[in-house]
C-alpha positions as CSV (number, residue, x, y, z in Angstrom):
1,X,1.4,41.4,-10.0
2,X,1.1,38.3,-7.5
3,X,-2.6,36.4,-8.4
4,X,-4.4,36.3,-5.6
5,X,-4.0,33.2,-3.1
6,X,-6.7,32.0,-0.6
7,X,-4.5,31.2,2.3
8,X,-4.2,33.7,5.3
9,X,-1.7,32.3,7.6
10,X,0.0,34.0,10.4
11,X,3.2,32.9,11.7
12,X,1.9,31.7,15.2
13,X,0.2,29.0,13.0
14,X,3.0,27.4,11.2
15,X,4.4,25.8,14.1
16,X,5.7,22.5,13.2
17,X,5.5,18.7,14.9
18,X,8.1,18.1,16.3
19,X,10.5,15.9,15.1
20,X,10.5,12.9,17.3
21,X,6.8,12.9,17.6
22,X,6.7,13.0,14.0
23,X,9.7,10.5,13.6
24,X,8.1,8.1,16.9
25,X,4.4,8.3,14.8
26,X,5.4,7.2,11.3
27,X,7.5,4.1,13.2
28,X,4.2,3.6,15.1
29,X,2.1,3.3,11.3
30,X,5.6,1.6,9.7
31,X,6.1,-1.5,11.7
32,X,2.9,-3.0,12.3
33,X,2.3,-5.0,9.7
34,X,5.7,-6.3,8.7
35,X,6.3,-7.6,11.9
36,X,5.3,-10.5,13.6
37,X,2.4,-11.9,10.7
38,X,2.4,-14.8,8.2
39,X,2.3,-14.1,4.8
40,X,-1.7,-13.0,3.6
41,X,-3.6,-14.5,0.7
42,X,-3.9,-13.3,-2.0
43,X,-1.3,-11.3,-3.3
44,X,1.6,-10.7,-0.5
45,X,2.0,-14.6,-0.4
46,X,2.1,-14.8,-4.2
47,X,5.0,-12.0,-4.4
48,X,6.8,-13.8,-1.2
49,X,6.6,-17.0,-3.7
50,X,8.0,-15.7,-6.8
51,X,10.8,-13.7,-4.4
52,X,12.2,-17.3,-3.1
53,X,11.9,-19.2,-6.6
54,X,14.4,-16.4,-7.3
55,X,16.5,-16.8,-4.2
56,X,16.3,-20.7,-4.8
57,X,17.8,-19.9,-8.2
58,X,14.6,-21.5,-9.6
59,X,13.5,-18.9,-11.9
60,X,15.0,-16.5,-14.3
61,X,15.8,-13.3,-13.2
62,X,14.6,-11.6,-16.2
63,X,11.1,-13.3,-16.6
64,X,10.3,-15.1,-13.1
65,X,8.1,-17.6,-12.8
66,X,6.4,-20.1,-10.3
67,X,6.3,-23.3,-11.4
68,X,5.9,-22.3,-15.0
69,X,3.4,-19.6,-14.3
70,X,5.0,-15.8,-14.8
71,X,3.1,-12.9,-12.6
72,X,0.1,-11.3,-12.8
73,X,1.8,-8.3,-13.1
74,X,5.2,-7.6,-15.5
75,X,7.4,-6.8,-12.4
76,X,11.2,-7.1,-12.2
77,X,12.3,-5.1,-9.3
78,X,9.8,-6.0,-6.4
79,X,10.9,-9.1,-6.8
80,X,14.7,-9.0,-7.2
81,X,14.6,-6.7,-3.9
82,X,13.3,-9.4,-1.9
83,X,14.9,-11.9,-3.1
84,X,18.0,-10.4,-2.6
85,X,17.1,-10.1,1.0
86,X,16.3,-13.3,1.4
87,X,19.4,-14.1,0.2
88,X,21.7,-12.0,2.7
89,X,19.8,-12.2,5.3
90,X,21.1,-14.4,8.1
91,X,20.0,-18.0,9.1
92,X,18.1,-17.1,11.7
93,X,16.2,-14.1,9.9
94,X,12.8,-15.9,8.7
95,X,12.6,-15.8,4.9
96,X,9.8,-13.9,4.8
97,X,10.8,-11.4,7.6
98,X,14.0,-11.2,5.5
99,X,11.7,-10.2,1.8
100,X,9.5,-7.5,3.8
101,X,12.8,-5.2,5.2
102,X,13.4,-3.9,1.7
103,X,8.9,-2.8,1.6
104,X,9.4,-1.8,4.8
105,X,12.2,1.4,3.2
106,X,9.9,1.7,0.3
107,X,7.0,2.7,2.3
108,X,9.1,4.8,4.7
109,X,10.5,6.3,1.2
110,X,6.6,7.0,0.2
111,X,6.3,9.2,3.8
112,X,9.9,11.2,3.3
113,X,8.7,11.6,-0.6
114,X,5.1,13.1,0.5
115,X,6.3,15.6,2.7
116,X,9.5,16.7,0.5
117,X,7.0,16.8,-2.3
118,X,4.6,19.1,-0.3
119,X,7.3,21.3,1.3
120,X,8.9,22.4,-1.9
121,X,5.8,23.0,-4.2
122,X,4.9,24.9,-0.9
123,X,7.8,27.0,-1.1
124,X,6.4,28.3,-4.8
125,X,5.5,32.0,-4.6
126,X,1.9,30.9,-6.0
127,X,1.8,28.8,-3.1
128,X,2.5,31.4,-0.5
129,X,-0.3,33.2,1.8
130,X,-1.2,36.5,1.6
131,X,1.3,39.4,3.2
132,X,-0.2,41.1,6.1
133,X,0.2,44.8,5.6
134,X,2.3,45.4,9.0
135,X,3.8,42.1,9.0
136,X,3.1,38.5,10.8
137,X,2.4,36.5,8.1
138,X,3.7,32.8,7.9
139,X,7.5,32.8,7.2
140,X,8.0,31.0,3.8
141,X,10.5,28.7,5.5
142,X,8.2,27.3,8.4
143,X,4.9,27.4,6.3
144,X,6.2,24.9,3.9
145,X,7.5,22.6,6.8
146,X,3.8,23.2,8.5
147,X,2.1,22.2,5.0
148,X,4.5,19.5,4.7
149,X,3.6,17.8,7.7
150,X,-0.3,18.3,7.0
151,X,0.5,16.4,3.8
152,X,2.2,13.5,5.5
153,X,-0.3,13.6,8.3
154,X,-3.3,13.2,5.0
155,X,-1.3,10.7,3.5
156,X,-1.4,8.6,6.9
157,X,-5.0,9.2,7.1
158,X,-6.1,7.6,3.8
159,X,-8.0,4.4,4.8
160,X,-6.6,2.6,1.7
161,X,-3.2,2.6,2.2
162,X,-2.8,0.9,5.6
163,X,-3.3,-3.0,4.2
164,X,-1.7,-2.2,0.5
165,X,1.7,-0.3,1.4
166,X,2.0,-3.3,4.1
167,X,2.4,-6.2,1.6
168,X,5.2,-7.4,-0.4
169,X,4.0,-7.0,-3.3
170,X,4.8,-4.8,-6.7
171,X,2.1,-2.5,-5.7
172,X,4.2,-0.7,-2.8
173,X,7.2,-0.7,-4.8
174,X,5.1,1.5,-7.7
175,X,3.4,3.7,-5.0
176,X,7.0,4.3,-3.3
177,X,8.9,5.4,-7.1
178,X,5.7,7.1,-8.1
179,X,6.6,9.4,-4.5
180,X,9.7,9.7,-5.6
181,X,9.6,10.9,-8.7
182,X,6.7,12.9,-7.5
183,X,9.1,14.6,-4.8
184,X,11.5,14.9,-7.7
185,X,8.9,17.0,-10.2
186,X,8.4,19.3,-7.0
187,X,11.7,19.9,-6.1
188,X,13.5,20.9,-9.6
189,X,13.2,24.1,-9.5
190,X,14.8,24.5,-6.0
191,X,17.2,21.3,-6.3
192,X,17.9,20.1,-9.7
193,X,20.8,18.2,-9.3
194,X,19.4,15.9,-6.5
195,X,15.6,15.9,-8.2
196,X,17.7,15.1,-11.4
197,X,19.0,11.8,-9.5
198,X,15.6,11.5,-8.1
199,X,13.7,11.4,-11.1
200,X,16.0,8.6,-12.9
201,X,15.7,6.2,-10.4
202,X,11.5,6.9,-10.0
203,X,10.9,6.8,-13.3
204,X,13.5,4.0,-13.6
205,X,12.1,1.9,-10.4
206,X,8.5,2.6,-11.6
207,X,9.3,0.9,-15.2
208,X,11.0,-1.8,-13.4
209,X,8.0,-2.4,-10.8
210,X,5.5,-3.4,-13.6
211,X,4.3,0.0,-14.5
212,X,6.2,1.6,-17.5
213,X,2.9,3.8,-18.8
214,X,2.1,5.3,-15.5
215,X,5.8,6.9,-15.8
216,X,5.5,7.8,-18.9
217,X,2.1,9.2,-18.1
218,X,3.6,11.1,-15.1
219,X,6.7,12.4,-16.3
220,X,5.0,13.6,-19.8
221,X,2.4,15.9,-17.7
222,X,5.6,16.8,-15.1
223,X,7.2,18.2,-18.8
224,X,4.1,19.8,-19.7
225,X,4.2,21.7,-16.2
226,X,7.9,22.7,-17.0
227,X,7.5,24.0,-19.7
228,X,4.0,25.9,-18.6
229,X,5.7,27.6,-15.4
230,X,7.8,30.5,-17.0
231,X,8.1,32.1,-14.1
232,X,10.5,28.8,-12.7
233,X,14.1,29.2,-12.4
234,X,16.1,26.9,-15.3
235,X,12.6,26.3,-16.4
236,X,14.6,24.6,-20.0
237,X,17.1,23.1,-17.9
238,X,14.2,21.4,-15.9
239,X,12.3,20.4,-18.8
240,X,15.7,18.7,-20.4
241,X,15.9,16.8,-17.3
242,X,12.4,15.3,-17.7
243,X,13.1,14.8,-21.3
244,X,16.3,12.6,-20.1
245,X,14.6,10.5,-17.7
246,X,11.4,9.8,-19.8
247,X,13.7,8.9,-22.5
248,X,15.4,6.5,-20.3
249,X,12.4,4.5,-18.8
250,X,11.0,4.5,-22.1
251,X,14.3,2.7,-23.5
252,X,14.4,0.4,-20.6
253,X,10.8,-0.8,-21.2
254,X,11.3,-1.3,-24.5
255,X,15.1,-3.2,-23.9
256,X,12.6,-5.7,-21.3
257,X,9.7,-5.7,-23.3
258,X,8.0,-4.6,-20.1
259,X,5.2,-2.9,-22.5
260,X,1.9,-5.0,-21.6
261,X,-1.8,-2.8,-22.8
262,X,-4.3,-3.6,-19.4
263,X,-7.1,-1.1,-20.7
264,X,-10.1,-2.8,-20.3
265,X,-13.7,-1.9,-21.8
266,X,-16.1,1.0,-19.6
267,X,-17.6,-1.4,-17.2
268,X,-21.5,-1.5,-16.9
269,X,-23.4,0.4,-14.9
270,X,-23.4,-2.2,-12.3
271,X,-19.2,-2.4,-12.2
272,X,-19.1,1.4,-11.2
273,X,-20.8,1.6,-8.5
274,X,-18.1,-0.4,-7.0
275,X,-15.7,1.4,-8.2
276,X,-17.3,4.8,-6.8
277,X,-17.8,2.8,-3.2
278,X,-14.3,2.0,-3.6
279,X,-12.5,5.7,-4.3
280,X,-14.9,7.1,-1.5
281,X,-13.8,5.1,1.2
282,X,-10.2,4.0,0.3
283,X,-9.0,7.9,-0.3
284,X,-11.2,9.4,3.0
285,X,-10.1,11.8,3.9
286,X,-8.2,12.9,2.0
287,X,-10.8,12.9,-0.9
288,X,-13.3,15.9,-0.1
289,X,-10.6,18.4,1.4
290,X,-8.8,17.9,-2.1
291,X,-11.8,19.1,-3.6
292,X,-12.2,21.8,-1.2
293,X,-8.9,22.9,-2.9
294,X,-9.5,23.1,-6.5
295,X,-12.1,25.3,-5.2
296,X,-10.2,27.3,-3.3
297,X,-7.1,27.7,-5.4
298,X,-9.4,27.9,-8.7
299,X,-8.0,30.8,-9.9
300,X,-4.5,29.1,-9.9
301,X,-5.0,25.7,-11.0
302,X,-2.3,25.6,-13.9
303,X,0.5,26.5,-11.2
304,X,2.8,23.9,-10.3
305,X,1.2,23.4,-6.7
306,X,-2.0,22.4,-8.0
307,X,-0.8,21.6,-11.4
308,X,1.3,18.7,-10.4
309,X,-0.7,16.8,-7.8
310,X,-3.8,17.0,-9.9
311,X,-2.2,15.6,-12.7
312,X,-0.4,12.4,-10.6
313,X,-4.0,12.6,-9.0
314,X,-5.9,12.4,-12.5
315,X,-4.0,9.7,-14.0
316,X,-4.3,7.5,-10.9
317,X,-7.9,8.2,-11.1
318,X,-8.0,7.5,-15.0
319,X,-6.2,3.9,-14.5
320,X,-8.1,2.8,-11.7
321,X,-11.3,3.2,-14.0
322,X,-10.0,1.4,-16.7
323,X,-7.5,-1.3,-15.6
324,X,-9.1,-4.5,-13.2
325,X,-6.8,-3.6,-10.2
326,X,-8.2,-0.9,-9.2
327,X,-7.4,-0.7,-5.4
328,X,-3.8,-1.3,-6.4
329,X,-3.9,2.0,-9.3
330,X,-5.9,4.0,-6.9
331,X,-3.0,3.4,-4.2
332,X,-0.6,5.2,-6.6
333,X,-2.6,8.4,-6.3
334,X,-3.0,8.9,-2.5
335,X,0.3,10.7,-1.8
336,X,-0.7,13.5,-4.9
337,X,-4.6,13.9,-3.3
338,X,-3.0,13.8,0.3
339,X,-0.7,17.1,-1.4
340,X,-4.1,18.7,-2.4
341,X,-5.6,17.9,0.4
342,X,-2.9,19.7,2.6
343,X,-3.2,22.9,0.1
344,X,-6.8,22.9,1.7
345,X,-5.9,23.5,5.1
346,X,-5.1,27.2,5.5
347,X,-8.1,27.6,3.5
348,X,-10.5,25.8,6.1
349,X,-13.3,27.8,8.3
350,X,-13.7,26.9,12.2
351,X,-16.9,25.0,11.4
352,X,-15.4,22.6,8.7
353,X,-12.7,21.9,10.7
354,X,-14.6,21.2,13.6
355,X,-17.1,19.0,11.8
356,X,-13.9,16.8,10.4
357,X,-12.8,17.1,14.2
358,X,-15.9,15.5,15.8
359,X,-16.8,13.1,13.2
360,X,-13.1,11.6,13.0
361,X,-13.0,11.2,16.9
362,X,-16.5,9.7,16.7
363,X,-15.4,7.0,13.5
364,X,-12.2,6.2,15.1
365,X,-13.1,5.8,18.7
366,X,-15.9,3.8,17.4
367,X,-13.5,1.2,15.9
368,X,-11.1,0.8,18.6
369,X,-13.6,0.4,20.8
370,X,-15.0,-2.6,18.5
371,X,-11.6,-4.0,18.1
372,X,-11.2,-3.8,22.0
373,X,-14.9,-5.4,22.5
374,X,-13.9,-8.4,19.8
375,X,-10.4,-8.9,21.3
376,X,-12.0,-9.2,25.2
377,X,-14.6,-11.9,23.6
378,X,-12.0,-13.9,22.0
379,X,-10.2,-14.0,24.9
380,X,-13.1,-14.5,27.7
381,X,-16.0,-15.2,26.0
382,X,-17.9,-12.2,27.2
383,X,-19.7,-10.3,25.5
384,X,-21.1,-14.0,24.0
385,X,-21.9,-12.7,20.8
386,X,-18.7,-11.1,19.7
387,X,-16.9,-14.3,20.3
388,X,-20.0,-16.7,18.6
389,X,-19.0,-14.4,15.7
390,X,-15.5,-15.3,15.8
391,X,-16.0,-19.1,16.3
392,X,-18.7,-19.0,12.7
393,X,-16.1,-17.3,11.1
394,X,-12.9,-18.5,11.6
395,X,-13.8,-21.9,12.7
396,X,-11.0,-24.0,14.5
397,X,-8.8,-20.5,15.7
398,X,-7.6,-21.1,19.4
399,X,-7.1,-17.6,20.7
400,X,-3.7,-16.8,22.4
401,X,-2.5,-14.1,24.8
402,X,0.5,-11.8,24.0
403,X,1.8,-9.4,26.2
404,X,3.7,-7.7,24.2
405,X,0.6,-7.0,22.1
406,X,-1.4,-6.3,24.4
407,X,0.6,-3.5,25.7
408,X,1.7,-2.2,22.6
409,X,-2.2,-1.6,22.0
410,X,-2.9,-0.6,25.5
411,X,0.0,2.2,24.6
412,X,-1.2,3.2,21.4
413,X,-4.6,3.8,23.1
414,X,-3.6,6.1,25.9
415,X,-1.8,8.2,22.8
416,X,-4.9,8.3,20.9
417,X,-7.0,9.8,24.2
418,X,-3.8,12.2,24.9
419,X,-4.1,13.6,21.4
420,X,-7.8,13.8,21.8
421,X,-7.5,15.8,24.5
422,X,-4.7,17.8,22.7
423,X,-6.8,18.3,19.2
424,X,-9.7,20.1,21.8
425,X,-7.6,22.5,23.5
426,X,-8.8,26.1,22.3
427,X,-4.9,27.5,22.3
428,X,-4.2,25.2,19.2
429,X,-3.9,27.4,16.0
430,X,-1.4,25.5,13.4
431,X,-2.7,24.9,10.3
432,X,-1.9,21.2,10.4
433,X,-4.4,20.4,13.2
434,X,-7.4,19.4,11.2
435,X,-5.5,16.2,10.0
436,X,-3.6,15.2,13.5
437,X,-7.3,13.0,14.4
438,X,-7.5,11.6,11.6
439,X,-4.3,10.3,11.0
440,X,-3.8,9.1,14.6
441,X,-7.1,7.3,14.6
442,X,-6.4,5.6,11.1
443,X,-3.1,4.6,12.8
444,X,-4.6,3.6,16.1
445,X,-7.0,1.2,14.0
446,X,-4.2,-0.2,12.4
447,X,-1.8,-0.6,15.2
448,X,-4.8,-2.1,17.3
449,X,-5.7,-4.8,14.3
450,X,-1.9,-5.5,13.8
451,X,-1.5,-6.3,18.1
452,X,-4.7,-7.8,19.0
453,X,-6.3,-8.9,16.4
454,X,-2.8,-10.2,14.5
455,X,-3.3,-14.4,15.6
456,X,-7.2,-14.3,14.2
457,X,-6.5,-12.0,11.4
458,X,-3.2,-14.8,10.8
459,X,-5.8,-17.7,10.8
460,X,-8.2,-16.0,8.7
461,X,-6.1,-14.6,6.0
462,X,-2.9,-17.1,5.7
463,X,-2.6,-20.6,4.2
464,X,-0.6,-22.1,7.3
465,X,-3.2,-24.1,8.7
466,X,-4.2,-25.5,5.3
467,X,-0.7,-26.1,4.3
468,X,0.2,-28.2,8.0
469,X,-3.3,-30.2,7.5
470,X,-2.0,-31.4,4.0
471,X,1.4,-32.2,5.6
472,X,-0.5,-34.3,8.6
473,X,-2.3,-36.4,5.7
474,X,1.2,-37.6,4.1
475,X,2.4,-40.5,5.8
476,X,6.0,-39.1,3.9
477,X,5.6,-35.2,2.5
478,X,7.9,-34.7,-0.1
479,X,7.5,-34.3,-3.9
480,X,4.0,-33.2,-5.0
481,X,2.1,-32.6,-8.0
482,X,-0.3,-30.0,-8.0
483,X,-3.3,-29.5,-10.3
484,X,-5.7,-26.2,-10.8
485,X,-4.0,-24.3,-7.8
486,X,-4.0,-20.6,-7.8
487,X,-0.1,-19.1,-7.4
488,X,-1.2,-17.7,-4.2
489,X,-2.1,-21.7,-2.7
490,X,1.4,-22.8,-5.2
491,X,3.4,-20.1,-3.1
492,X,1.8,-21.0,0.8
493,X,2.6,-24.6,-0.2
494,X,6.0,-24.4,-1.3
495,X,6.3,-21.7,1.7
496,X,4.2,-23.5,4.7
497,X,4.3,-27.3,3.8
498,X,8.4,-27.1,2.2
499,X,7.3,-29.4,-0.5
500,X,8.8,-30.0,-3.8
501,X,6.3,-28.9,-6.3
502,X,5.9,-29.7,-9.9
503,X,3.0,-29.4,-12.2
504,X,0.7,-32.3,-12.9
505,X,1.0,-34.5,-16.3
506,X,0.3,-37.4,-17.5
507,X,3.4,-39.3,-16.9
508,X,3.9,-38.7,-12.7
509,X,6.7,-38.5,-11.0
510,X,5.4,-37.9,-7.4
511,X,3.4,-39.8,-5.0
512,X,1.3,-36.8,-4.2
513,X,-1.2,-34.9,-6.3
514,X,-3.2,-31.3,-5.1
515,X,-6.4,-30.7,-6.8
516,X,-8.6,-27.4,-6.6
517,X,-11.6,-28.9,-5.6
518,X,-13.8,-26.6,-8.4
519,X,-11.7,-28.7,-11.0
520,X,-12.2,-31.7,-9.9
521,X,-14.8,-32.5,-12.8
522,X,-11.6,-31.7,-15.0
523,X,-9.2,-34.2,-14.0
524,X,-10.2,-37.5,-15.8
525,X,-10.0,-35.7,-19.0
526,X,-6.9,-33.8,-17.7
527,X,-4.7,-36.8,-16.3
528,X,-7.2,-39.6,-15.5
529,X,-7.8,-41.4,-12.4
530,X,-5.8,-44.5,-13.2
531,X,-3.6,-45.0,-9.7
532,X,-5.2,-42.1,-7.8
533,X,-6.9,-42.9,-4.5
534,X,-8.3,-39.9,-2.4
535,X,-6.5,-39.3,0.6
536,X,-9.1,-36.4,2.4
537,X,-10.2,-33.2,1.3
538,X,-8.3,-30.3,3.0
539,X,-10.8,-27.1,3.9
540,X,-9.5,-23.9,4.3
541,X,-11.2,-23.2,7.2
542,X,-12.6,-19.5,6.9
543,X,-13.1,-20.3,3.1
544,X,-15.3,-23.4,1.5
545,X,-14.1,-22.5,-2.1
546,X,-10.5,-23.3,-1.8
547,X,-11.0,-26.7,-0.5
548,X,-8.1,-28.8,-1.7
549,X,-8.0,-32.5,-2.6
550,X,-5.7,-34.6,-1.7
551,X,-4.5,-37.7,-3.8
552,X,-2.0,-40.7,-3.4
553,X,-0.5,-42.0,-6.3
554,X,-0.1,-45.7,-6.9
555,X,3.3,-45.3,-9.2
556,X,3.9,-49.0,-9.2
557,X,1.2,-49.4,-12.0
């Protein structure tokens, strides 16, 4: 006998996107983002500066570096991938353009994988809805397809993962193999050969990206789950498959000596509150309609359709707590809680849906409308205070007028009042609608900061400007010596200002020396101040703490 399942879906409720519109909205959340912007502080210009050392043939390709420094995090991959764009790319492809097309098919990658992922562990009888006694309940085929897109539609939705699966960075290339192998743990019981494939290379890619335990993590509770659901066909099979590919990242860490412990201590009292402030916000929505589900689908929590997201959801959760990136761990959980979160939907009254309905349209038109107001001030003056605003914080930004932009966001906001008007027509029954507001306003947002606010959010956020005022204090820019600079201000020099970097010592070999201001009391101890003569201290205008001091050596002494 069939346990009982809370979903009661009829058939005229499954009705899918369609395809373009689907295909036409993930372009629209896609590109912004990797197009048209400078490389951000901190870590997209950092990756972007170990990816070129690479290209320049500067750094080993088994343990990069930047000028002597390795990563934060014990990544391989990421950075091979751009670098290897970099170098095929044409010469008239910018470099950095060049290193963001291969994070621009890993993030497409984490959409496909989400809603593959939610469409087969939809398709698992446990998953099903409840059979009408004369018929008219959901077809199997089109409720999984419906599910699937509510998933994708979630996933798009999550406030966190707009500025993090936009960077080149290892981060996007964890969150896209942790989807795939995700997709591949769902699909196995329905296609083994090609979730076989699948598996390897997310496990694989996932080892590769800097994050060997969180595969080993995932693919040991996706075994666990095999071996739990006896009622899957080639349930052994399936578990020998895991086996293979566990055993195979496993190996390959080991072969790299890609095994680094990051556990840290419980944090204080004070330290999680952040941390709560942090899941709240950067998983919304996606967060309280997952919940909604292991309520819901209580009863059947060890089946694979709960089973499996909760337990990519869990350990997310678990490393985010106890690792110091925790944005960047959470990220790796929002396509499992976006799965959950779909399972809520043919579960969800009128009122809840309506209540996520008007307080989405309210949030979302609210921050366009902001955006809007800001972007008229910067480029009138009026409203005054709006633009005062802009002028304290990013002092020395010149606004500039794009067309292209501007019409891009004009377009984006006549969708987002269209699909208002869509979401509040009575005749709309599919079980997906509850998540088509919110993940066309979190879009919207980003679309609109991506268009108008792109040249401020440039200023504010990139090292250009810094890196051209060094270059206009060098009478001849060349080789540099650089002292107490962060990888990140290493990477926009060598990126911005082109200059031939080496670390500082005590015997020089370059007419230029770059201090971080906050260790300037260092320096006489470190090199001493025999020959140096300061040439100007270079702000960074929207930040007083990474002020940079500039120095001209006297070498003839």
């Amino acid at each position: 006998m069939n346990q009982p399942t809370p979903a009661i879906v009829t058939q005229s409720a499954v009705r899918r996107l369609p395809r373009a519109a689907l295909l036409l909205f993930c372009l629209a959340y896609v590109i912004p983002g990797f197009v048209g912007r400078e490389p951000w502080k901190n870590a997209d210009i950092t990756g972007l500066g170990y990816m070129l050392e690479l290209a320049l043939g500067q750094s080993s390709w088994l343990s990069p570096t930047l000028l002597g420094q390795p990563p934060e995090f014990d990544a391989l991959l990421p950075y091979w991938l751009g670098s290897w764009a970099m170098m095929a790319a044409p010469a008239w492809v910018a470099i950095d353009f060049a290193a963001r097309i291969p994070f621009v098919l890993l993030l497409a990658l984490t959409l496909a994988g989400t809603w593959y992922g939610v469409y087969y562990l939809a398709r698992t009888p446990k998953a099903q809805p409840v059979p009408f006694a004369f018929g008219g309940e959901a077809d199997p085929i089109d409720y999984a397809r419906a599910m699937a897109d509510g998933g994708l539609l979630a996933l798009i939705a999550c406030l966190g993962l707009a500025q993090l699966s936009h960077e080149t960075t290892p981060a996007l290339a964890q969150l896209a193999f942790t989807t795939l192998s995700f997709f591949a743990l769902a699909a196995l019981p329905h296609n083994p050969a090609t979730a076989a494939v699948a598996l390897l290379a997310g496990l694989t890619g996932l080892t590769l990206s800097g994050a060997p335990a969180m595969a080993a993590l995932f693919a040991t509770g996706g075994l666990a789950i095999e071996l739990a659901d006896r009622a899957a066909p080639g349930r052994w099979r399936s578990a020998a498959i895991v086996a293979a590919a566990l055993a195979t990242a496993l190996a390959l860490a080991t072969l790299l000596s890609l095994w680094h412990w990051r556990i840290g201590q419980p944090g204080t009292l004070r330290e999680w509150k952040p941390l709560g402030r942090l899941i709240l916000w950067f998983t919304w929505p996606a967060w309280p309609l997952a919940i909604w589900t292991l309520w819901r689908w209580r009863r059947q929590l060890g089946s694979r359709h709960v089973a499996l997201p909760l337990w990519f959801t869990v350990v997310a959760l678990g490393t985010t707590l106890a690792t110091p990136s925790s944005d960047r761990s959470l990220l790796l959980g929002l396509p499992a809680l976006a799965t959950l979160a779909a399972f809520a939907l043919p579960t969800l009254g009128r009122s809840v849906a309506a209540l996520i309905d008007w307080f989405t349209l309210l949030f979302f038109s609210g921050c366009a409308l902001v955006i809007w107001v800001v972007w008229i001030a910067m480029q009138t003056g009026v409203p005054a205070r709006p633009a005062a605003n802009v002028a304290r914080l990013a002092p020395g930004f010149e606004p500039s007028f794009n067309a292209l932009a501007f019409l891009a966001a004009l377009a984006a906001t006549i969708a987002w009042a269209w699909l208002v008007r869509w979401r509040t027509g009575r005749h709309r029954q599919v079980i997906w609608k509850s998540l088509v507001l919110p993940a066309g306003g979190a879009a919207l947002c980003w679309l609109l900061l991506m268009t108008l606010w792109l040249p401020a959010l440039d200023f504010a956020r990139g090292y250009k400007a810094m890196a051209q005022s060094v270059m206009r204090h060098m009478d001849k820019p060349g080789c540099v010596e650089v002292f107490g600079l962060t990888r990140a201000q290493i990477s926009a020099m060598r990126y911005h200002g082109h200059f031939k970097l080496q670390s500082a010592s005590r015997s020089p070999g370059c007419p230029w020396l770059l201090v971080a201001q906050d260790l300037e009391p260092a320096l006489p101890q470190a090199l001493g101040l025999a020959g140096l003569h300061l040439i100007a201290t270079v702000p960074r205008p929207t930040d007083t703490k990474e002020n940079l001091l500039l120095y001209r050596r006297n070498l003839a002494q």
